[in-house]
C-alpha positions in Angstrom: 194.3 61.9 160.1 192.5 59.7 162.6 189.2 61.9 162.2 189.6 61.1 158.3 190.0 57.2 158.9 186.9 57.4 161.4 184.4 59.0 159.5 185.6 57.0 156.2 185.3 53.5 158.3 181.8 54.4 159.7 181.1 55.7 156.4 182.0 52.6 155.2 180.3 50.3 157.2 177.0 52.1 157.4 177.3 51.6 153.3 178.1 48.2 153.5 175.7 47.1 155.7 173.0 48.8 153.7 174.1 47.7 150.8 174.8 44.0 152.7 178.2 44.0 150.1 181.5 43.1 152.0 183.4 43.9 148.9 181.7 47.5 148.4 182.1 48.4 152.5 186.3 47.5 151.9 186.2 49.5 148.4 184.8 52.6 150.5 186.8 52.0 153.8 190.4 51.5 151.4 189.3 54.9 149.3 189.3 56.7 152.9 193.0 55.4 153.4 194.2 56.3 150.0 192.3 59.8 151.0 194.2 60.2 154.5 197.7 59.0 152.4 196.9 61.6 150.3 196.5 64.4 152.5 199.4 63.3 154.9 202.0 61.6 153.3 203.4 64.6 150.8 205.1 67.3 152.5 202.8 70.1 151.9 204.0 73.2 152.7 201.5 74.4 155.4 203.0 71.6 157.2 206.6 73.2 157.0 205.7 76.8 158.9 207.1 77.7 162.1 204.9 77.6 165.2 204.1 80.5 166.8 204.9 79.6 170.7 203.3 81.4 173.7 205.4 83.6 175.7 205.7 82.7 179.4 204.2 85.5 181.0 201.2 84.3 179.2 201.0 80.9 179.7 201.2 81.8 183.8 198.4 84.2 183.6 196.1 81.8 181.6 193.3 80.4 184.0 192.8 76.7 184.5 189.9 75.3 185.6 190.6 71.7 186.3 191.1 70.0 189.6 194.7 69.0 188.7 196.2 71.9 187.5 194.9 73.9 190.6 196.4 71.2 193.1 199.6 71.7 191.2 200.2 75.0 191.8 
């Protein structure tokens, strides 16, 4: 959703300023909402599957390679 909104705002301003229309830059930045309402709003069904989780011996044998996660352990 928020990579939607981003891409349709600097879409829209990089049309806009082009352009140099304030109204046309809105037009194309309030077509990228409807777009994001579209795709988010209904409850699709891909939205409704169940998640498949890791199991825990897994998730402890993963590696980490950041500073925090080794001073954790």
């Amino acid at each position: 959703m928020q990579i939607i909104l981003e891409v349709s705002s600097m879409t829209a301003f990089v049309i806009g300023y082009t352009i140099s229309s304030f109204q046309t830059m809105m037009l194309t930045y309030a077509g990228g909402v409807v777009l994001t309402a579209l795709i988010t709003v209904p409850d699709w069904p891909f939205f409704n599957h169940h998640l498949k989780w890791l199991d825990p011996s897994e998730v402890e044998h993963t590696r980490c390679h950041s500073r925090t996660m080794l001073l954790l352990r």
